[in-house]
N, CA, C and O atoms as a GROMACS GRO file, in nm:
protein
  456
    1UNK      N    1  -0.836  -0.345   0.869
    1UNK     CA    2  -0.904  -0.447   0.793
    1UNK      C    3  -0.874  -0.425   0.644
    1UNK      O    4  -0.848  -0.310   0.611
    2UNK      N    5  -0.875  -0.552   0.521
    2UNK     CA    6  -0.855  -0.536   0.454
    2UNK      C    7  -0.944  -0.585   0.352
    2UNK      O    8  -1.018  -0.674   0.396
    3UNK      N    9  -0.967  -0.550   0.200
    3UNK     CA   10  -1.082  -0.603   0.139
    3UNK      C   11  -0.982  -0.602   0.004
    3UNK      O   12  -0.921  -0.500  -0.029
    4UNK      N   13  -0.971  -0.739  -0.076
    4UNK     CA   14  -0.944  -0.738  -0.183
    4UNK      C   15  -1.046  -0.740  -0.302
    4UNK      O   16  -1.164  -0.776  -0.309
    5UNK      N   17  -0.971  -0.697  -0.380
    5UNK     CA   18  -1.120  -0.670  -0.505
    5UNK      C   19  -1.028  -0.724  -0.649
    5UNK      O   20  -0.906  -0.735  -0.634
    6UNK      N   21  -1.076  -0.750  -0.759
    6UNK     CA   22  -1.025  -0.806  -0.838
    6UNK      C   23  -0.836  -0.725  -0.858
    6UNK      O   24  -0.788  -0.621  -0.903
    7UNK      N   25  -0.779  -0.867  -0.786
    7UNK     CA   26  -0.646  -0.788  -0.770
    7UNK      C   27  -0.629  -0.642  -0.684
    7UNK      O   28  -0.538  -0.566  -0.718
    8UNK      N   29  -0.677  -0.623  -0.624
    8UNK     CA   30  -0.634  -0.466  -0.607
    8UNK      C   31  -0.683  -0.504  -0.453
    8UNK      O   32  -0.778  -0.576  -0.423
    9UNK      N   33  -0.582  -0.430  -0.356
    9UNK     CA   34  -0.608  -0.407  -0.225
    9UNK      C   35  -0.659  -0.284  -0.156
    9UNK      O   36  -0.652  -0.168  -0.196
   10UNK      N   37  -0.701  -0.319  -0.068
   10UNK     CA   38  -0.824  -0.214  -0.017
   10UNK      C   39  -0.814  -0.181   0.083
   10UNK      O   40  -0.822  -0.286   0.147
   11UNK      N   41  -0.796  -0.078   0.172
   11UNK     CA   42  -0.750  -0.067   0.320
   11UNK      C   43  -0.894  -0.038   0.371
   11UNK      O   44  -0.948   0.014   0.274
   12UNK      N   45  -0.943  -0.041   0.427
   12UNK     CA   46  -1.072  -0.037   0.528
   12UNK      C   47  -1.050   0.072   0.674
   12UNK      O   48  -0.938   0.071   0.726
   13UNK      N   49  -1.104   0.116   0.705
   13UNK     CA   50  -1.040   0.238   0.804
   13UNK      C   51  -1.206   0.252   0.878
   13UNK      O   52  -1.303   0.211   0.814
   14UNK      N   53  -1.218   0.295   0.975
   14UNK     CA   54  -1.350   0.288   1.058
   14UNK      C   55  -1.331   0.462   1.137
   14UNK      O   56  -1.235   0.496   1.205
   15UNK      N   57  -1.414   0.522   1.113
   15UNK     CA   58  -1.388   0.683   1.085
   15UNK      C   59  -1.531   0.758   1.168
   15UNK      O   60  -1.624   0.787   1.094
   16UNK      N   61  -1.544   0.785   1.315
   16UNK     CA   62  -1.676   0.859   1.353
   16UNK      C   63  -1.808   0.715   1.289
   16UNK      O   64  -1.929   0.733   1.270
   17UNK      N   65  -1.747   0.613   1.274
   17UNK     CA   66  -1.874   0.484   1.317
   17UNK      C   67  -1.902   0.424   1.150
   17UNK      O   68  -1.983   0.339   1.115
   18UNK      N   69  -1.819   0.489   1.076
   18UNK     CA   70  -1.826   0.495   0.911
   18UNK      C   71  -1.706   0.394   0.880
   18UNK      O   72  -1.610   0.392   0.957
   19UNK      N   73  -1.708   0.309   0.766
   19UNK     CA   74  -1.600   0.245   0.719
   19UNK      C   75  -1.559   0.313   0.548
   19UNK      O   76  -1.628   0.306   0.446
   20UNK      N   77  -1.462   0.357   0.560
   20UNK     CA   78  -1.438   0.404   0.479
   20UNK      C   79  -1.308   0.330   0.397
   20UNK      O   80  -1.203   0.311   0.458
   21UNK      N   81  -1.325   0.287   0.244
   21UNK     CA   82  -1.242   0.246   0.160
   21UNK      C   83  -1.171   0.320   0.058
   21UNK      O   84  -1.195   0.403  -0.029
   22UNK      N   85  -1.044   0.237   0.122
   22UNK     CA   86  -0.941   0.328   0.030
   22UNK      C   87  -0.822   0.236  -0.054
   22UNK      O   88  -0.737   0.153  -0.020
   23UNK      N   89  -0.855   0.284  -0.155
   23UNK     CA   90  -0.760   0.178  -0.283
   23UNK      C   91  -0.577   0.204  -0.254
   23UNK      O   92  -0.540   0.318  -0.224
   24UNK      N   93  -0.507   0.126  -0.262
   24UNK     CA   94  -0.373   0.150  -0.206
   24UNK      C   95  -0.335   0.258  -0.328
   24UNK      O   96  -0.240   0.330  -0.298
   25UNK      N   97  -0.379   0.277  -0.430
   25UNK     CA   98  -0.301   0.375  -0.538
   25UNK      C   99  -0.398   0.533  -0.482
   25UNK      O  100  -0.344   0.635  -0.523
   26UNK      N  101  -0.468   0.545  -0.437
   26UNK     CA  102  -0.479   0.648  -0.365
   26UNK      C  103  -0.439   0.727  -0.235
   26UNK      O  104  -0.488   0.827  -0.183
   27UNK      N  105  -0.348   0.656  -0.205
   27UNK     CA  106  -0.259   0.661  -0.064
   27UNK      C  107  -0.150   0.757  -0.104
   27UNK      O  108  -0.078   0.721  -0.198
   28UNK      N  109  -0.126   0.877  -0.045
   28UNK     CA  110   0.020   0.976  -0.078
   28UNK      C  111   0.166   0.884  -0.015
   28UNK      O  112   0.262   0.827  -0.067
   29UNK      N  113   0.116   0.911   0.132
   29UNK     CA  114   0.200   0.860   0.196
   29UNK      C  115   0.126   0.847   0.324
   29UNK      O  116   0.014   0.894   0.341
   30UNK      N  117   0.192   0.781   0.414
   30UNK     CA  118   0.147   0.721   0.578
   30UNK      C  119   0.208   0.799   0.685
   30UNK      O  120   0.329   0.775   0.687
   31UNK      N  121   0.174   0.882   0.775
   31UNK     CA  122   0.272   0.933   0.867
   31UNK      C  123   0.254   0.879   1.040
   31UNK      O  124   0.142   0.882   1.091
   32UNK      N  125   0.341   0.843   1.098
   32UNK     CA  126   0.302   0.855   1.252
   32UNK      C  127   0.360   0.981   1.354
   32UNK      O  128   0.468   0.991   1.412
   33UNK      N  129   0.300   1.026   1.351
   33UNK     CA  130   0.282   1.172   1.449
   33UNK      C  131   0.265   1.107   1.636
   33UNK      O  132   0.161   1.054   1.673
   34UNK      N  133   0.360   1.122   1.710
   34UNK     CA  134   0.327   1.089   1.822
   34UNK      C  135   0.232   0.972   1.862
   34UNK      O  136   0.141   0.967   1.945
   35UNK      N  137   0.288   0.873   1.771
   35UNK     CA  138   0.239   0.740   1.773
   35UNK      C  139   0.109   0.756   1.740
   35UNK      O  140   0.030   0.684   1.801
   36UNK      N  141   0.059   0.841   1.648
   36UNK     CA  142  -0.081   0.794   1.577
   36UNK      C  143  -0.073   0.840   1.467
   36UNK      O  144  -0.015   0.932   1.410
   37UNK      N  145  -0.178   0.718   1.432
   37UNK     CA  146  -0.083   0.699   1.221
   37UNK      C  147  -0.185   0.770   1.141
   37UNK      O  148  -0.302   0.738   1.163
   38UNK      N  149  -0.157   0.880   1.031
   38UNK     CA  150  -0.181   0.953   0.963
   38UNK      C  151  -0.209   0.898   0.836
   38UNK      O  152  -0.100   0.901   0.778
   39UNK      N  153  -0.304   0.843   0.748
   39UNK     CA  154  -0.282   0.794   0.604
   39UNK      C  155  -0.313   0.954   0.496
   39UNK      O  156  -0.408   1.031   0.487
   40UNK      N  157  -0.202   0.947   0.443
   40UNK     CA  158  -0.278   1.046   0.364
   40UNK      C  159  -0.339   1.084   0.193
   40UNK      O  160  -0.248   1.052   0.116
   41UNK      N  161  -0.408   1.115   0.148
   41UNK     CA  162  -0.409   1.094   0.019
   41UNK      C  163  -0.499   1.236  -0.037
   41UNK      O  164  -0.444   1.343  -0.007
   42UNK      N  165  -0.601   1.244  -0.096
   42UNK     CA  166  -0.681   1.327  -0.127
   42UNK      C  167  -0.726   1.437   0.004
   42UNK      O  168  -0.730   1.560   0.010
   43UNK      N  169  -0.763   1.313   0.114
   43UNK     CA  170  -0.808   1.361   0.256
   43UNK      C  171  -0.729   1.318   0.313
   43UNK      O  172  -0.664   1.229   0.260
   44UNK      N  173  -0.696   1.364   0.457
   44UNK     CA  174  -0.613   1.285   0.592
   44UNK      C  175  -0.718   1.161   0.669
   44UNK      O  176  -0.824   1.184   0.728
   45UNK      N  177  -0.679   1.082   0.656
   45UNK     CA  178  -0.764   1.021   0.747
   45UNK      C  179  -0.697   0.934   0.943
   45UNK      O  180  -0.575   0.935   0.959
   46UNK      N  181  -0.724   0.915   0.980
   46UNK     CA  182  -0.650   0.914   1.108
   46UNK      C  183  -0.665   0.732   1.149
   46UNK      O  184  -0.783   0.697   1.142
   47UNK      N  185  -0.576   0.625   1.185
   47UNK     CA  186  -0.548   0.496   1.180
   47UNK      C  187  -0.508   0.446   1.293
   47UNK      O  188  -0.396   0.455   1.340
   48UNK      N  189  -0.613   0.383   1.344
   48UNK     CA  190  -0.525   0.237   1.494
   48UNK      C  191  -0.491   0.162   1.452
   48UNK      O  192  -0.487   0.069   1.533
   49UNK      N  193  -0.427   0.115   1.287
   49UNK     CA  194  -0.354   0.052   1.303
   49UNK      C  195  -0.179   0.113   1.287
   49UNK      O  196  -0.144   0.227   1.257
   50UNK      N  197  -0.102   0.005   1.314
   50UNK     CA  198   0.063   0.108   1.355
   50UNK      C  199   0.098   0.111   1.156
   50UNK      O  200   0.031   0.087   1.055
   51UNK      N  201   0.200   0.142   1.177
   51UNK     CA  202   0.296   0.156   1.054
   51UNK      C  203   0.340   0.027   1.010
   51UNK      O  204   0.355  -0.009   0.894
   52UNK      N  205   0.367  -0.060   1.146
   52UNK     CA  206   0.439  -0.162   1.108
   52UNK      C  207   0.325  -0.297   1.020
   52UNK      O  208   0.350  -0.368   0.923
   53UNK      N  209   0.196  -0.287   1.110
   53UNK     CA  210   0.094  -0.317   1.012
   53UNK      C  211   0.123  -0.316   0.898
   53UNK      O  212   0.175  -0.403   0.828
   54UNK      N  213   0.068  -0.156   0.864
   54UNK     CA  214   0.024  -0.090   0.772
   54UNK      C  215   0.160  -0.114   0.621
   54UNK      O  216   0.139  -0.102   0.501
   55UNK      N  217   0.266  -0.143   0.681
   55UNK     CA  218   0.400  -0.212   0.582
   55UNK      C  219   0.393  -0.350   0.559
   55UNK      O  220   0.419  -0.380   0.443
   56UNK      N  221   0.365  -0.443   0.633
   56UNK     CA  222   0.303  -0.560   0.617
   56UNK      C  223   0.215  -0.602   0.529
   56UNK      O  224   0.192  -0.705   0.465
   57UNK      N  225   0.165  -0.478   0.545
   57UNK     CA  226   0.050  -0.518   0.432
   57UNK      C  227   0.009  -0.466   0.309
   57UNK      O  228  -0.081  -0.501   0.233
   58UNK      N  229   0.130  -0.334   0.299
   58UNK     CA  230   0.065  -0.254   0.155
   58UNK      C  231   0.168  -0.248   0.049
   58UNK      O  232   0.251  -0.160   0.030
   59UNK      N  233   0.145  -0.382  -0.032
   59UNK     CA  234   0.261  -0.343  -0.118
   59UNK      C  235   0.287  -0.215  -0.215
   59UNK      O  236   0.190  -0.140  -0.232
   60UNK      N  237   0.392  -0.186  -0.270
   60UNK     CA  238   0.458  -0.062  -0.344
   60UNK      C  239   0.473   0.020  -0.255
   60UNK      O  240   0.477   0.136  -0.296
   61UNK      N  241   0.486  -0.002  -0.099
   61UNK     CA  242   0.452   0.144  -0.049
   61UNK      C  243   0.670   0.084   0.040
   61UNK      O  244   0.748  -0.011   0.027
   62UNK      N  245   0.666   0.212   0.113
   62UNK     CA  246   0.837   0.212   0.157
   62UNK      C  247   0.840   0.245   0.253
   62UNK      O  248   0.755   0.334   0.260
   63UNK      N  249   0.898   0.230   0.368
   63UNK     CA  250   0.919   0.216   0.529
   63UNK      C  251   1.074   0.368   0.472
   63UNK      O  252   1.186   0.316   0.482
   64UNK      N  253   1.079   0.469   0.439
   64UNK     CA  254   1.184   0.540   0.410
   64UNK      C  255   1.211   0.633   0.495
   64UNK      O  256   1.267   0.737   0.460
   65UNK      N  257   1.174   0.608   0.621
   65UNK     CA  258   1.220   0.683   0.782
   65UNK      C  259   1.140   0.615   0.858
   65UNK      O  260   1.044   0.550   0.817
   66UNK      N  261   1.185   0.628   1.005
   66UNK     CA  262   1.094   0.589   1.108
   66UNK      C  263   0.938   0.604   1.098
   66UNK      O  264   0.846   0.524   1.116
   67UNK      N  265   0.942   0.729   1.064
   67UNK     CA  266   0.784   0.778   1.071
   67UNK      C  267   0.717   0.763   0.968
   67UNK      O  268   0.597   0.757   0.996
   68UNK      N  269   0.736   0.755   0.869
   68UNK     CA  270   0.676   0.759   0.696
   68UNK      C  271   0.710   0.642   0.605
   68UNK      O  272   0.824   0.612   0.573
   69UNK      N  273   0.573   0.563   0.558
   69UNK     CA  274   0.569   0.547   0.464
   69UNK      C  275   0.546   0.576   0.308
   69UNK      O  276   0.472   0.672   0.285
   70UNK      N  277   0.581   0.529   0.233
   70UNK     CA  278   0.569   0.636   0.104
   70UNK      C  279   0.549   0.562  -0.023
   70UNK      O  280   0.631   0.488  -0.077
   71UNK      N  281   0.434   0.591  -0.063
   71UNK     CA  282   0.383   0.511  -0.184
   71UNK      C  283   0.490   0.518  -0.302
   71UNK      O  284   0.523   0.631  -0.337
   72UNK      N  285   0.539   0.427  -0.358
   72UNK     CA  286   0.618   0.419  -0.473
   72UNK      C  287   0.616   0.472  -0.582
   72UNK      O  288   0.708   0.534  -0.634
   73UNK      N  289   0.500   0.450  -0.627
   73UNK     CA  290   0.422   0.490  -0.750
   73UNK      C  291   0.435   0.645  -0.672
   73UNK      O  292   0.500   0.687  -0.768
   74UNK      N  293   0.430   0.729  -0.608
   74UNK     CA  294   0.401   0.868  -0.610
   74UNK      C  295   0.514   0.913  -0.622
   74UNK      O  296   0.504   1.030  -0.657
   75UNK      N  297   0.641   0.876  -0.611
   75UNK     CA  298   0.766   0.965  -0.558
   75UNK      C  299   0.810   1.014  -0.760
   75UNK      O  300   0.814   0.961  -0.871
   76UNK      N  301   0.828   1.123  -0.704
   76UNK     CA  302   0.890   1.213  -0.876
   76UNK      C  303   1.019   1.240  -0.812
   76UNK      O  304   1.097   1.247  -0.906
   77UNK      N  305   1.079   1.259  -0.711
   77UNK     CA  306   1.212   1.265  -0.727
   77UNK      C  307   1.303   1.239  -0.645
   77UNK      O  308   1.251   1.277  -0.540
   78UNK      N  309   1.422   1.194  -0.613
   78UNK     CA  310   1.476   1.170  -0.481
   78UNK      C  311   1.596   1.301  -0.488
   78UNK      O  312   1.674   1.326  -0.579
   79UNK      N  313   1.576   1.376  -0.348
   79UNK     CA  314   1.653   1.470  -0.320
   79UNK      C  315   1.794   1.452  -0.233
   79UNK      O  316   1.806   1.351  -0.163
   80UNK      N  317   1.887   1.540  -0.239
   80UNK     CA  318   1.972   1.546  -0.125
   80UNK      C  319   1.968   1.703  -0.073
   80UNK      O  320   1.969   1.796  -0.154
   81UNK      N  321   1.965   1.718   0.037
   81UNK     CA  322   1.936   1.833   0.076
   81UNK      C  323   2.102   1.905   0.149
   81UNK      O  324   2.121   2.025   0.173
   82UNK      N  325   2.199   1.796   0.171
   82UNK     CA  326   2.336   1.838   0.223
   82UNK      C  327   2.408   1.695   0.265
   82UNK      O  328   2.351   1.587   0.252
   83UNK      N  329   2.508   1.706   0.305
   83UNK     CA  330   2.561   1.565   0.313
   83UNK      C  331   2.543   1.470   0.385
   83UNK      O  332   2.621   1.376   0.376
   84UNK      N  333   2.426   1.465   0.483
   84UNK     CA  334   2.363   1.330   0.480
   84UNK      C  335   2.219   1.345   0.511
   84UNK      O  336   2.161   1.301   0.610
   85UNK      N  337   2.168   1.412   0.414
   85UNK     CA  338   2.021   1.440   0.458
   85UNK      C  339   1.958   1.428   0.312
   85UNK      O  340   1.990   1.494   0.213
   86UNK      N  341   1.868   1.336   0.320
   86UNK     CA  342   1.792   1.309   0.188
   86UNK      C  343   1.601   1.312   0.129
   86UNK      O  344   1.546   1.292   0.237
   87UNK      N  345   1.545   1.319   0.079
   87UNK     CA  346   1.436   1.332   0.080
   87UNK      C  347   1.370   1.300  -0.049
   87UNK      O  348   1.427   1.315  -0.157
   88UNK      N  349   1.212   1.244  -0.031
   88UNK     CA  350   1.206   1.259  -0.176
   88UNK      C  351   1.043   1.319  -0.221
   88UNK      O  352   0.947   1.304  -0.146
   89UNK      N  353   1.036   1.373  -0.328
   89UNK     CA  354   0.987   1.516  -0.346
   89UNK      C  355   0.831   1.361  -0.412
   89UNK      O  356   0.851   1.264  -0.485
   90UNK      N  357   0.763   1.384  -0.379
   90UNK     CA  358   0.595   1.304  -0.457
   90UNK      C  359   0.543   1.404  -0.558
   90UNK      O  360   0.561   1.526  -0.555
   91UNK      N  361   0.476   1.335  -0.646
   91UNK     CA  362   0.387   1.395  -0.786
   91UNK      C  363   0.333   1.524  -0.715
   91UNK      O  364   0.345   1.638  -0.760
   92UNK      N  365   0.278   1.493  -0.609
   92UNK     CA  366   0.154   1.631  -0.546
   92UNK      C  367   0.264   1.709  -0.494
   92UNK      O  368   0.212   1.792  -0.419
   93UNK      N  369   0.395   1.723  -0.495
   93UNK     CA  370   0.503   1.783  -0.455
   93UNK      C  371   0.502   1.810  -0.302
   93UNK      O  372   0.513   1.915  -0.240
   94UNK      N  373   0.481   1.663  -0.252
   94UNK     CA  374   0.515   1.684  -0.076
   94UNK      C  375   0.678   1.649  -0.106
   94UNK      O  376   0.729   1.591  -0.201
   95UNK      N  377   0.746   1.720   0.035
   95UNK     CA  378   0.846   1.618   0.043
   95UNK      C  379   0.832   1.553   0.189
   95UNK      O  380   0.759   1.591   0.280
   96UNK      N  381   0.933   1.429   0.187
   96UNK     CA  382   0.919   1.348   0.264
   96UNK      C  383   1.068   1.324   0.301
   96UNK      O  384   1.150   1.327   0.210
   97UNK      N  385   1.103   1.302   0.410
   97UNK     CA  386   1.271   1.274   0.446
   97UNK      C  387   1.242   1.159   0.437
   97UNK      O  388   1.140   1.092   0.455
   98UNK      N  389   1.415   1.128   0.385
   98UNK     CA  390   1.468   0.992   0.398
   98UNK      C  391   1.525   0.974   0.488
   98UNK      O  392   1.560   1.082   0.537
   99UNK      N  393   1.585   0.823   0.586
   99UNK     CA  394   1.635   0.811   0.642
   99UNK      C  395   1.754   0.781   0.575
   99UNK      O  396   1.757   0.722   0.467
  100UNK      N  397   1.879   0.831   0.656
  100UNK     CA  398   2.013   0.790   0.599
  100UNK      C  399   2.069   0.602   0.530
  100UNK      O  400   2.124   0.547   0.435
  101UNK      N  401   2.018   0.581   0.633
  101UNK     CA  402   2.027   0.414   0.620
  101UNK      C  403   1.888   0.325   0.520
  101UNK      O  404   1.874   0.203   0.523
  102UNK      N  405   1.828   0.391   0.465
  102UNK     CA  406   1.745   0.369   0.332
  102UNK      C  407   1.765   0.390   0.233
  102UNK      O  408   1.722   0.311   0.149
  103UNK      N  409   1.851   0.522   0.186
  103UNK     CA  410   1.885   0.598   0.065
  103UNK      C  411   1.951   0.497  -0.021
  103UNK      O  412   1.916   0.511  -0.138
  104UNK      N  413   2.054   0.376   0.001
  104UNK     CA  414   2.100   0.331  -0.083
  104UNK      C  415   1.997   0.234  -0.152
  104UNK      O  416   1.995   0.207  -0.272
  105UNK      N  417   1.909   0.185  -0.053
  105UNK     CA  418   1.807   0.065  -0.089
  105UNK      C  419   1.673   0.123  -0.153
  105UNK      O  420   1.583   0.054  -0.201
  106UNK      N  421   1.675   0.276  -0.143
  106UNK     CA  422   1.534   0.329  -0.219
  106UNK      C  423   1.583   0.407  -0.344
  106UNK      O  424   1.519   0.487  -0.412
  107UNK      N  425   1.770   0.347  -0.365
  107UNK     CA  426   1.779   0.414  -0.521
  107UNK      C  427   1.811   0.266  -0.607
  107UNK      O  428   1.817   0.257  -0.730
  108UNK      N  429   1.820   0.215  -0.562
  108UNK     CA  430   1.768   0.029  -0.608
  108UNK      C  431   1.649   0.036  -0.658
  108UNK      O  432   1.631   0.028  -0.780
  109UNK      N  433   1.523   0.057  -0.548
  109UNK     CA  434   1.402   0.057  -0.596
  109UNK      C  435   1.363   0.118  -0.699
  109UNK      O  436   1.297   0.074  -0.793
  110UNK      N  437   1.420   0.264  -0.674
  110UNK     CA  438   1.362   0.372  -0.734
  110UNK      C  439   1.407   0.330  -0.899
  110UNK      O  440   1.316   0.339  -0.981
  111UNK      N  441   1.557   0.278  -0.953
  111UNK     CA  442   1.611   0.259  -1.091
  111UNK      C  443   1.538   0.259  -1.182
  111UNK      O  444   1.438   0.186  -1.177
  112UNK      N  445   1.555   0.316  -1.261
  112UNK     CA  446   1.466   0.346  -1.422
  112UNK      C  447   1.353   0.393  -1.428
  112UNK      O  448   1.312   0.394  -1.544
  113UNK      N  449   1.227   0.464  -1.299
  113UNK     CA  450   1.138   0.491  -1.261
  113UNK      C  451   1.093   0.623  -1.252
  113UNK      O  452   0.988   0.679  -1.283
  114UNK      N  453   1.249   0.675  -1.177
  114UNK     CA  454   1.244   0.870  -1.184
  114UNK      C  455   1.326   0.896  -1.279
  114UNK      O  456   1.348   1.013  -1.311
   0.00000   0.00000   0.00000
């Protein structure tokens, strides 16, 4: 579920019977672990809805492997780790793999930013 607030989007998450709101600039990144989706930010919180949702609907954020999405605004650096393996390092210094077939389209995005 989603709740907009002056401009700003709001993800809604339902947690042990609790709804809990979360501003998209507080989002690290999104993971799916054995098909259940991980949001993560300050806390982990755990999501029925999929990824593919969850891209649908959250702008600045990046589909940059199968499993992970990755907030825009967080990424400080894009890595290469060997010749076709890429990753990119977030402010809170996670890293996150890239998929091979993204890297050219998330250094488009990324231009003048890192």
């Amino acid at each position: 579920m989603w709740l907009v607030t002056k401009n700003e989007l709001k993800l809604l998450i339902k947690i042990d019977g609790k709804t809990i709101c979360l501003a998209s600039d507080e989002i690290e990144y999104i993971e799916s672990i054995a098909g259940k989706v991980q949001i993560v930010g300050k806390e982990t919180y755990k999501s029925n809805l999929t990824l593919r949702e969850l891209e649908s609907k959250l702008p600045y954020f990046y589909r940059c492997h199968r499993s992970y999405l990755v907030n825009l605004a967080r990424i400080k650096a894009l890595v290469t780790y060997g010749k076709n393996s890429y990753g990119v390092v977030l402010k809170n210094r996670t890293e996150i793999p890239v998929s091979r077939t993204k890297v050219r389209e998330l250094k488009e995005l990324l231009k003048g930013t890192i």
